[in-house]
C-alpha positions as CSV (number, residue, x, y, z in Angstrom):
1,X,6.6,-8.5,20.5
2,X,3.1,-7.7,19.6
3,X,2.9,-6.9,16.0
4,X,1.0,-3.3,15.5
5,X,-1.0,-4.4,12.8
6,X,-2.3,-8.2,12.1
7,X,-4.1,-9.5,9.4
8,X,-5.3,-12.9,9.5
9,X,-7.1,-14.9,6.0
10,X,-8.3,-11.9,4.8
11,X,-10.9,-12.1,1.9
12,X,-12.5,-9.3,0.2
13,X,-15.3,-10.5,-2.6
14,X,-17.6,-8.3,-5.0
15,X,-20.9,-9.6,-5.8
16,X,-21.3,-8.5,-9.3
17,X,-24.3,-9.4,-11.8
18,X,-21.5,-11.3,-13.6
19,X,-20.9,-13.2,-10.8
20,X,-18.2,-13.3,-8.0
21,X,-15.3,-11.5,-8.1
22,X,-13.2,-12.7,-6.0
23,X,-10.5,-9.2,-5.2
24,X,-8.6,-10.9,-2.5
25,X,-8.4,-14.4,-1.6
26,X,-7.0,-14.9,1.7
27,X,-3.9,-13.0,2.6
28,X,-2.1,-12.6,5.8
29,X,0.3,-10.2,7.0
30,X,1.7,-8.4,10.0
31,X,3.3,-5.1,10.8
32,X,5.4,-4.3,14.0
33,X,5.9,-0.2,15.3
34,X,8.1,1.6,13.2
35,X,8.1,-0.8,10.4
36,X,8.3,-0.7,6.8
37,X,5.6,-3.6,4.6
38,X,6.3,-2.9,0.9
39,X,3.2,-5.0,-1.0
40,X,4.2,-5.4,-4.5
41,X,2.9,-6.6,-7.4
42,X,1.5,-5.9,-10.8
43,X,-1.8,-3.4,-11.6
44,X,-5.2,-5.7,-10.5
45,X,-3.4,-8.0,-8.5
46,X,-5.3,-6.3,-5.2
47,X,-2.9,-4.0,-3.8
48,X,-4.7,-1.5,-3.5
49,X,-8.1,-3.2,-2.2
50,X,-6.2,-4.8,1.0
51,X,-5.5,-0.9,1.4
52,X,-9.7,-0.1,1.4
53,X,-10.3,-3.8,3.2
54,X,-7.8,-2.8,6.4
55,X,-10.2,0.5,6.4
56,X,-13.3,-0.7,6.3
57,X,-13.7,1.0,2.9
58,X,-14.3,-1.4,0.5
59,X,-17.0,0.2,-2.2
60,X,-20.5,-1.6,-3.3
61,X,-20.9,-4.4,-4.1
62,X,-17.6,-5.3,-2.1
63,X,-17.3,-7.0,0.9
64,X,-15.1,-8.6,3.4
65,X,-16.3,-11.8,4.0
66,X,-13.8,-13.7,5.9
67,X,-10.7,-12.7,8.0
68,X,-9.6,-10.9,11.0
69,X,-7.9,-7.3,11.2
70,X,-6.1,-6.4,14.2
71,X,-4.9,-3.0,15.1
72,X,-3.1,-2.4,18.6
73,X,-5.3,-5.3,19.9
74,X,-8.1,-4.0,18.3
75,X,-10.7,-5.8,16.3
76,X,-11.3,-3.5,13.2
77,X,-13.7,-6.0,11.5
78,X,-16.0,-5.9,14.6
79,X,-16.0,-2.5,16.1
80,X,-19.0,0.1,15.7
81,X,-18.3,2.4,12.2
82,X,-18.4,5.5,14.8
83,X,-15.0,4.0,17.0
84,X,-13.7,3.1,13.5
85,X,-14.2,6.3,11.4
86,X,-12.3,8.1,14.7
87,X,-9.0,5.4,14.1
88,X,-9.6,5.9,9.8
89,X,-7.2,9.2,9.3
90,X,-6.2,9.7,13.3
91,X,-4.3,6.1,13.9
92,X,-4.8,5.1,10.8
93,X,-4.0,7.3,7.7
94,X,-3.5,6.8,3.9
95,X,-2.3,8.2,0.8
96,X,-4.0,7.8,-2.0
97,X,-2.6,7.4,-5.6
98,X,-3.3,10.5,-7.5
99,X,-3.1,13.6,-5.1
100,X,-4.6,15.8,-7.9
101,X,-7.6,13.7,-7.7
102,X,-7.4,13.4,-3.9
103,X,-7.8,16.7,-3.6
104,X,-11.0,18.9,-4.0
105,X,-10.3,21.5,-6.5
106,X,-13.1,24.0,-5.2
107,X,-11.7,24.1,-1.3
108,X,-8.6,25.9,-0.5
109,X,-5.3,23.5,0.8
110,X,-5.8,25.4,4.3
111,X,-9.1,24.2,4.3
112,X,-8.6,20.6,3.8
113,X,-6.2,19.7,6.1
114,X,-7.9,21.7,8.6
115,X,-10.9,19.2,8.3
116,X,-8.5,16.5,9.5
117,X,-7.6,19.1,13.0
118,X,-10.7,19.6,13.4
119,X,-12.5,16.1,13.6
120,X,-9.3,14.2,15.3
121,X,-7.4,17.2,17.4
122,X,-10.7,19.8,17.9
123,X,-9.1,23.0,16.9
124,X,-10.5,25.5,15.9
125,X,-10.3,28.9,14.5
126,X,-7.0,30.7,14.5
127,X,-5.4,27.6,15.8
128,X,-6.1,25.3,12.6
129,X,-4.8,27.6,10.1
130,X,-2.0,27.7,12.2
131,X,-1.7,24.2,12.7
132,X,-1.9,23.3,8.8
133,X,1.2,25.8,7.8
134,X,2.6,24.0,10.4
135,X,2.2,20.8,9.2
136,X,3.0,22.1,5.3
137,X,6.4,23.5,6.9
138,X,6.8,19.9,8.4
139,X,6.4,18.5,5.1
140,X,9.4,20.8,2.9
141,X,6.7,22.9,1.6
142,X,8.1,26.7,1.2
143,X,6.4,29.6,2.4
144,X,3.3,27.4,3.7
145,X,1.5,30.5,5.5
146,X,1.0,31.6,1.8
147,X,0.1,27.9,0.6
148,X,-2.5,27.1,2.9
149,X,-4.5,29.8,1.0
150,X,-4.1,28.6,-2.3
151,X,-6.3,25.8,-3.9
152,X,-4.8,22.9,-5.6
153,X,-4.4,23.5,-9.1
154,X,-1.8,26.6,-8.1
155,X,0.5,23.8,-6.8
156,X,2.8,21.4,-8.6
157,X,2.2,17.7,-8.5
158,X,5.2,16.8,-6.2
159,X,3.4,20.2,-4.0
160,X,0.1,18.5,-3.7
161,X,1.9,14.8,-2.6
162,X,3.3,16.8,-0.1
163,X,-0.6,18.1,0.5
164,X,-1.5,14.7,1.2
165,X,1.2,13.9,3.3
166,X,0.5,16.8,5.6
167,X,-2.9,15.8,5.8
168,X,-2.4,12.4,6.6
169,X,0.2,13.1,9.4
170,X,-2.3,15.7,11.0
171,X,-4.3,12.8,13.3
172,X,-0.5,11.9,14.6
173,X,-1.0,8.5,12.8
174,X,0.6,5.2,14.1
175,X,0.0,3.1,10.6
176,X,0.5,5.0,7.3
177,X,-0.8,3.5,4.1
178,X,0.9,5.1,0.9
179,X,-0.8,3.8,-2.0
180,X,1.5,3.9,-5.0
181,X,2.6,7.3,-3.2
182,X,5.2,8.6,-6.4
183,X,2.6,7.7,-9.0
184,X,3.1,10.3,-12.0
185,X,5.9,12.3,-10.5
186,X,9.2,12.8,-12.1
187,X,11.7,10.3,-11.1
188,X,13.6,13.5,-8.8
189,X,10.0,14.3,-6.9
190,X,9.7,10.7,-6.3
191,X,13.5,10.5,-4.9
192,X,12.0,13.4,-2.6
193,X,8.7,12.1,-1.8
194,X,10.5,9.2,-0.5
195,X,12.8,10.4,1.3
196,X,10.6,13.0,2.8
197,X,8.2,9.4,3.8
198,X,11.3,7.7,5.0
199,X,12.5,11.0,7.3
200,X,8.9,11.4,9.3
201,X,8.7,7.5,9.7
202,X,11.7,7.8,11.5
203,X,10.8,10.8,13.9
204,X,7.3,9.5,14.2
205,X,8.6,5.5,14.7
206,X,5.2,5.4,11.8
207,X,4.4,2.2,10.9
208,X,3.9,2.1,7.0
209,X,2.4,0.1,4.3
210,X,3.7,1.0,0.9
211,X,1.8,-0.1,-2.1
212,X,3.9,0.1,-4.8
213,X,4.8,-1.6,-8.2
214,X,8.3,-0.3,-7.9
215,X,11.0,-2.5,-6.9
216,X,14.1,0.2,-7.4
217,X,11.7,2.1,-4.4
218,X,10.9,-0.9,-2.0
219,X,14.8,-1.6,-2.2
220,X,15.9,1.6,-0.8
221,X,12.5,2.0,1.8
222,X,11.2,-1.3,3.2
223,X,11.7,-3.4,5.7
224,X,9.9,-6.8,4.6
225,X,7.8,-7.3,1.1
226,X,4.7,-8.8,0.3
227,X,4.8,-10.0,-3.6
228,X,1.0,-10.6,-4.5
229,X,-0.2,-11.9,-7.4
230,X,-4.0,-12.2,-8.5
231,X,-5.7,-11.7,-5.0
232,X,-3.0,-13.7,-3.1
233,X,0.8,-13.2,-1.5
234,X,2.9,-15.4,-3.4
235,X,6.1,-14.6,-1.4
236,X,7.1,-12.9,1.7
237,X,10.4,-12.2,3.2
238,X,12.8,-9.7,4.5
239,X,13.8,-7.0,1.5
240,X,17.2,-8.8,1.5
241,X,16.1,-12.0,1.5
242,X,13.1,-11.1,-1.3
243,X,16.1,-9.3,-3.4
244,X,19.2,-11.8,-2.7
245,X,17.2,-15.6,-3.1
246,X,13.9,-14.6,-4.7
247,X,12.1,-18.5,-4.9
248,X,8.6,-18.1,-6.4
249,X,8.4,-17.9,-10.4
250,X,6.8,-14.6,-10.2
251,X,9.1,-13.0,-7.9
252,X,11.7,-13.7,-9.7
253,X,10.1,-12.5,-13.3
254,X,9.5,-9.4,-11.6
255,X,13.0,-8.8,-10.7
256,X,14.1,-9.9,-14.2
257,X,12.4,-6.8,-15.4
258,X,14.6,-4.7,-13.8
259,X,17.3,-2.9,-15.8
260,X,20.9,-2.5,-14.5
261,X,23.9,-0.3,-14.5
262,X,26.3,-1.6,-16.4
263,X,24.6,-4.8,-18.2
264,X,24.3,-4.8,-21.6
265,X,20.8,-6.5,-22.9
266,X,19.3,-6.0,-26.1
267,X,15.8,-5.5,-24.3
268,X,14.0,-5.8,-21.2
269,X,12.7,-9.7,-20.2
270,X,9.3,-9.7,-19.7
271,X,6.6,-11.7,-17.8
272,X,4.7,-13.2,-20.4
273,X,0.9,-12.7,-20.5
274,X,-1.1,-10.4,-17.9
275,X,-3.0,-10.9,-14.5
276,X,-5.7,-13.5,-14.8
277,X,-9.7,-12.1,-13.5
278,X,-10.4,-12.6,-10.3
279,X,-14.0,-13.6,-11.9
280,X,-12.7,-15.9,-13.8
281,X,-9.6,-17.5,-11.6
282,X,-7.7,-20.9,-12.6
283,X,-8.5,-23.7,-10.3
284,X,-4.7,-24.3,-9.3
285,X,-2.3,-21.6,-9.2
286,X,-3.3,-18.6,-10.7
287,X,0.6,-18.0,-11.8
288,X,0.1,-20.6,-13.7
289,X,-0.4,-19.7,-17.1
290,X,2.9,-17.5,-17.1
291,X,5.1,-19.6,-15.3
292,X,8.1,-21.2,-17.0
293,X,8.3,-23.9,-14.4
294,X,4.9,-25.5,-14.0
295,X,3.7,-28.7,-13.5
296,X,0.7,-31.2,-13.7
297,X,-0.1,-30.3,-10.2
298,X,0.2,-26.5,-10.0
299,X,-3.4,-26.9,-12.2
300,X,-5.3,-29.0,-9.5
301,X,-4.4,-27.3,-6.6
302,X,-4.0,-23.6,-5.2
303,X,-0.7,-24.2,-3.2
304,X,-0.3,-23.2,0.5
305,X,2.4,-20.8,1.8
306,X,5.2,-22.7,3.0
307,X,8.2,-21.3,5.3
308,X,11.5,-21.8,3.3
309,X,13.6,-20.6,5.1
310,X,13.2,-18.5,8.6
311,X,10.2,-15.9,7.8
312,X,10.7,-16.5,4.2
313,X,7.6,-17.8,3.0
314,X,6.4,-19.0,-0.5
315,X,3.5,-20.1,-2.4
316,X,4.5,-22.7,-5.3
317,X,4.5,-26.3,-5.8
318,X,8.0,-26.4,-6.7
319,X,9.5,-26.1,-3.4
């Protein structure tokens, strides 16, 4: 079947005064109707840019320089920015990090999401206030009629995630990008938040891409996972494979961090050191500086994604 989305050897560069930054390296990726992408991986590692990259959002001095993106047979890299600005927020939505930031404070909730019915479904009037309490009703947000006249710092943060939500779903989307979606929520608004992501998918068969750091979430929400490290996907596999036989160094440091039920450690394990620049990038594998297992060739050479096992795919020297 024909994946929904498909991104081929995509690279997304900044060309700073300092010199090249080099944000994303060359990733690929693809994600089928009604499926669930978790891409993981550490703060700076360019989760968040693939995000801006698949919607042609990518701020100066940024810029994709190599790579395809295909959406439903579509050519998103190619296309005029008037036919791509109608598929940004109607086929294509995200959720951004911080919904409080999201958000203009000065405009009521009403307001905003009406924005959204108005340039992808041309209501107007009546019909969009009506149409965004509908949507905040959709969403588990009580007495919404009342809400949609209230501005965003009357809400609670787990209230305004919802916000975004609804205004996400309002161009009927058929790829949603959550970006870190349960960032500074409680861990019970995050169980909700989740959830609440997990039910619409399934009534909407929404494709998603969740951007996350959290592996307690992508176990309980994804369908495949996309561990990236420093620009690149260093593994890629089913959430069962990824949790079950984890094979690159980092994968499995990331795992290691997890605490458990019923185990009894003195501490936490930690990845030693932090992210290397992507102006300032190893010539072999970026990993490795904090990896246990290297080797005299994992300095020489970037290594290539190999296939494993069947659609288990990983990017180290030692395998």
């Amino acid at each position: 079947m024909q994946p929904l989305l498909d991104v081929r050897n995509l690279k997304t560069y900044f060309f700073t005064s300092e010199g090249l930054v080099k944000a994303i390296g060359g990733i690929s990726f693809t994600i089928g109707e009604g499926e669930t992408l978790a891409l993981v991986g550490e703060s700076g590692c360019g989760k968040s840019m693939t995000a801006l990259s698949l919607l042609r959002l990518v701020p100066s001095p940024g810029k994709i320089v190599e790579g395809e993106i295909f959406f439903a047979d579509q050519d998103l890299l190619h296309i005029p920015e008037e036919e791509m600005r109608r598929i940004r927020g109607n086929r294509i939505a995200m959720i951004f990090q911080e919904p409080m930031t999201s958000l203009n404070p000065v405009f009521r909730i009403g307001t905003q999401i009406g924005e959204v019915l108005k340039l992808h479904k041309g209501l107007e009037g009546k019909a969009v206030t009506e149409a965004a309490a509908e949507l905040l009703h959709q969403v588990g947000i009580p007495s919404p009629t009342q809400r949609v006249r209230e501005y965003p710092h009357q809400l609670s943060g787990g209230m305004r995630q919802r916000v975004m939500i609804a205004m996400a779903l309002a161009g009927d989307p058929q790829l949603l990008i959550a970006d870190e979606p349960t960032t500074a929520l409680d861990v019970t608004i995050q169980a909700q938040i989740m959830e609440l992501l997990h039910q619409l998918k399934e009534q909407r068969n929404m494709a998603t891409l969740l951007i996350t750091h959290d592996l307690g979430v992508v176990a309980e929400s994804a369908d495949r996972v996309a561990v990236m490290y420093a620009g690149l996907i260093v593994e890629y596999a089913s959430v069962k494979a990824i949790f079950e036989e984890p094979h690159h160094p980092y994968t499995k440091g990331l795992l290691a961090c997890i605490p458990r039920l019923g185990e009894k450690k003195s501490r936490l394990v930690p990845i030693s050191g932090i992210v290397p620049s992507a102006a300032n990038l190893p010539t072999g594998c970026s990993f490795l500086d904090r990896c246990p297992e290297n080797f005299a060739t994992c300095k020489n050479q970037v290594p290539p994604l190999k296939e494993v096992n069947p659609g288990h795919l990983v990017r180290c020297w030692r395998l």
